[in-house]
C-alpha positions in Angstrom: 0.6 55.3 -33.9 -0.5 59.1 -33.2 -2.0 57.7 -29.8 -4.0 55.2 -32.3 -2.8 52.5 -30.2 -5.5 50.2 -31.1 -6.0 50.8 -34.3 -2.4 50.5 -35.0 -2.3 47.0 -32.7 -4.8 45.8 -34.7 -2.9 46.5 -38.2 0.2 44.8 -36.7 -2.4 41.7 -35.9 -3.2 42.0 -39.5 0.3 42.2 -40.8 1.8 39.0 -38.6 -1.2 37.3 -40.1 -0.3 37.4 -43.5 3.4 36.4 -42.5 2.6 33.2 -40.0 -0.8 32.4 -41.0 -3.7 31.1 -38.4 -1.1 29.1 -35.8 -1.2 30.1 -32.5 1.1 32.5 -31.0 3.0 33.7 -27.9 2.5 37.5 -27.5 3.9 40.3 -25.4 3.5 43.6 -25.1 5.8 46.7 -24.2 5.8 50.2 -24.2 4.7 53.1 -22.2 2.0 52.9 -24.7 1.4 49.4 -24.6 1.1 49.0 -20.7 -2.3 50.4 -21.0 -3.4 48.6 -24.1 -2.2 45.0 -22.5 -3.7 45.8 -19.6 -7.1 46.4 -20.8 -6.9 43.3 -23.2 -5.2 41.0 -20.8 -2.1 40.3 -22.5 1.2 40.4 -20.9 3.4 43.1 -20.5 7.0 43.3 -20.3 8.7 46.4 -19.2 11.1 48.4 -21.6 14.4 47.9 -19.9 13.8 44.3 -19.1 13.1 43.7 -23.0 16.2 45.7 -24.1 18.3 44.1 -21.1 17.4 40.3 -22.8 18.3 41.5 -26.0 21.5 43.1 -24.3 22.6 39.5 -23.4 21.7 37.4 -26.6 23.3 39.7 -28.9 25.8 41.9 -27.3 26.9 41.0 -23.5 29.7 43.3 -23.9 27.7 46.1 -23.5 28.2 49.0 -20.8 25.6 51.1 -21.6 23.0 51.7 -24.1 21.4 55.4 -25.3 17.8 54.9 -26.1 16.1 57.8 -28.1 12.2 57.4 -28.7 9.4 59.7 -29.7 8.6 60.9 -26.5 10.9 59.5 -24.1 14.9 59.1 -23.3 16.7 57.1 -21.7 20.2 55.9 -21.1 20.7 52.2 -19.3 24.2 51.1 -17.3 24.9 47.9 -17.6 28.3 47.8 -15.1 28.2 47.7 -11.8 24.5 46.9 -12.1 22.0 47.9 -14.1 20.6 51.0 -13.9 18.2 52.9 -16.0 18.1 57.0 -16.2 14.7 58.4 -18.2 14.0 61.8 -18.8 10.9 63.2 -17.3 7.1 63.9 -18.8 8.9 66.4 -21.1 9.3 65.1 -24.1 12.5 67.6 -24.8 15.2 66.2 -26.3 13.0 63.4 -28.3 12.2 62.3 -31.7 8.9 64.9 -30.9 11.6 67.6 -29.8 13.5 67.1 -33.4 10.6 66.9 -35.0 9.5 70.3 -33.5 12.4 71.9 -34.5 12.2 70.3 -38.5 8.5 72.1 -38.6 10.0 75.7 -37.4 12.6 75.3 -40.3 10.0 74.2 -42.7 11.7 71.1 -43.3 11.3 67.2 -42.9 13.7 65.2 -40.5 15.5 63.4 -43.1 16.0 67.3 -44.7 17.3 68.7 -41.6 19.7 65.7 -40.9 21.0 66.5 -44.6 21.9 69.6 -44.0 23.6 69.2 -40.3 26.3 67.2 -42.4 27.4 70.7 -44.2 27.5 72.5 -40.7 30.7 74.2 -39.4 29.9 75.2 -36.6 27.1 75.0 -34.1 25.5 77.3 -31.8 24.0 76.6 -27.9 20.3 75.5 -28.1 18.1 74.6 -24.8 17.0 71.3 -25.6 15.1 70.9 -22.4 11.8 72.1 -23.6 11.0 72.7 -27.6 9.2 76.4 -26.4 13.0 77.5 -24.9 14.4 75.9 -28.2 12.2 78.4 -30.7 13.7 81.4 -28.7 16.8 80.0 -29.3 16.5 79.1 -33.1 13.9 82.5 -34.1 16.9 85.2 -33.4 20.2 82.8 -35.0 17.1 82.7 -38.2 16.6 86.1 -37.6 20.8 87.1 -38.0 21.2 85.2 -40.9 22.8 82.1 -39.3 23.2 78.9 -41.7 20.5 76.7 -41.7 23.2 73.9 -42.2 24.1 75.0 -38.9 21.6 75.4 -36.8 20.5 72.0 -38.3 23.8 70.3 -36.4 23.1 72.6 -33.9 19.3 71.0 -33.0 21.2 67.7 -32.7 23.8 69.1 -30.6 21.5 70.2 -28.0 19.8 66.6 -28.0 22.8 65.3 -27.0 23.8 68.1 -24.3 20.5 67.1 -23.0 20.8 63.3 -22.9 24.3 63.4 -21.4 23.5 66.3 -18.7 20.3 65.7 -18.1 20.3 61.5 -17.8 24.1 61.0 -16.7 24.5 63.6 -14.6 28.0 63.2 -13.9 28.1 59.3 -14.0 30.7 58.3 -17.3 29.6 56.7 -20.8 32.4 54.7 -21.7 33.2 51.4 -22.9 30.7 49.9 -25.6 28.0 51.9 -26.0 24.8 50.8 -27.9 22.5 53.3 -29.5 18.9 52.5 -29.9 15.4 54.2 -31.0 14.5 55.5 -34.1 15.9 59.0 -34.0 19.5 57.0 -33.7 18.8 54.2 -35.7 17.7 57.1 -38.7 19.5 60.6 -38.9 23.1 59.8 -38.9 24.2 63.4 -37.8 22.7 62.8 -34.5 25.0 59.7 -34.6 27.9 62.0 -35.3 26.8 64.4 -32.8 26.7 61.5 -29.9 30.3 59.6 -30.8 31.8 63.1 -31.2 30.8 64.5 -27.5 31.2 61.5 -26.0 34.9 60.5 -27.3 34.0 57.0 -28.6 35.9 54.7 -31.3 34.3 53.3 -34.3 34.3 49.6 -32.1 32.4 51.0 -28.9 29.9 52.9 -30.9 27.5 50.5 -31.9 24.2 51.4 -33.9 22.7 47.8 -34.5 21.0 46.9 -37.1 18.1 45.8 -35.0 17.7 48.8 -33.2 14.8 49.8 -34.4 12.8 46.9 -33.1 15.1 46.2 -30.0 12.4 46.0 -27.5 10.3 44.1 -29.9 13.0 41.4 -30.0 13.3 41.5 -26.3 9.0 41.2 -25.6 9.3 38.3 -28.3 12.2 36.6 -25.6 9.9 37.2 -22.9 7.1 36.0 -24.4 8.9 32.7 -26.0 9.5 31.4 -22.1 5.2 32.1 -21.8 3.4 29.0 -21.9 0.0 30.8 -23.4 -0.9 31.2 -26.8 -3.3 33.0 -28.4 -5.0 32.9 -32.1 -5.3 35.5 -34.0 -9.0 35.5 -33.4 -8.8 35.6 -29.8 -5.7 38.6 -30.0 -8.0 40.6 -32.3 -11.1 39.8 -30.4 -9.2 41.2 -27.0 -7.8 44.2 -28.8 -11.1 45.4 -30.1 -13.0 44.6 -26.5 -10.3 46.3 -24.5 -11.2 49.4 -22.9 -8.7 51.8 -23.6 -8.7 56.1 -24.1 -8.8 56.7 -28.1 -11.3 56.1 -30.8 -11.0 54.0 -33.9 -11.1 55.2 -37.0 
């Protein structure tokens, strides 16, 4: 959305339209985004974990912990012994962003660098942490004449490093893990990268196919138990009147 987060509300208004038609609706929002946005336009909000914990429970109880990559944030949830949730910081290293940092310095698209991590042979050590560390990292390996191939599985090395030291810190994946976001859902040698360090079998590495849209599904849960409705009239009439910090265009 590119902090559009009306505008882009508004196009999602438009889009459910065209798939339901005028009948009333019940409507959720999530998102570290969203919290502002449904705040502003009085909708309900549903927090993150609480959406992906309902989803956890309809579709795969089984679950011990699930690895959530966004475009800002991380986040790894334990579902044994309790749940508990583990986000990174108001860094966004180690994100979608972070990757797609690291695409731009090679002059390459995601979907280009995750093609050529699948040719690597070997990888180097990359600070993940923060995208400025990173670039010193990757400038002198460019600089030596290191493969690109490898400093491509090398980026996604260092996401992981980051999202297993930084967010576990010392407590054990194991057991069925889920993997969520888009950066998981879409470059399948940061999948590799994640079942390889963390020792897991084909059956308790599980990328669903929903995973894109996982919190979706669980704000569409929350929202199904809601006993308000709204038109479409009245959710575009509170999205446009709801005061929030960005500018339509």
């Amino acid at each position: 959305h590119l902090s559009m987060v009306r505008k882009k509300a508004l196009e999602l208004v438009i889009r459910i339209r065209e798939l339901v038609g005028d009948r009333p609706l019940k409507v959720a929002v999530s998102g570290s985004a969203g919290f502002g946005l449904a705040k502003a336009a009085g909708l309900p909000f549903v927090q993150e974990v609480f959406a992906t914990g309902e989803v956890v429970k309809r579709l795969a109880p089984e679950t011990s912990a699930v690895i959530e990559l966004g475009g800002e944030d991380a986040k790894i949830i334990f579902f044994t012994g309790g749940v508990e949730q583990r986000m990174n910081g108001s860094c966004a290293g180690g994100t979608g962003a972070f990757i797609d940092q690291m695409a731009t310095l090679l002059g390459i698209s995601a979907d280009e660098l995750d093609e050529l991590s699948a040719k690597a042979e070997k990888t180097y050590p990359i600070a993940s942490r923060c995208g400025v560390f990173a670039k010193s990292d990757i400038q002198p390996l460019l600089n030596q004449g290191a493969a690109r191939e490898d400093i491509a599985a090398s980026i996604f090395q260092a996401v992981v490093d980051q999202t297993v030291s930084g967010l576990a810190q010392g407590r054990s994946i194991e057991g069925r893990v889920l993997f969520l976001g888009g950066p998981l859902s879409f470059l399948k040698g940061l999948r590799r990268a994640f079942v390889k360090t963390l020792g897991l079998t084909d059956e308790n590495a599980v990328f669903p196919e929903e995973a894109p849209v996982f919190v979706a599904y669980g704000c569409a849960v929350f929202a199904s138990s809601s006993e308000d409705t709204y038109s479409m009239e009245q959710l575009t009439e509170k999205i446009l009147n709801a005061k929030v910090t960005e500018n339509i265009v």
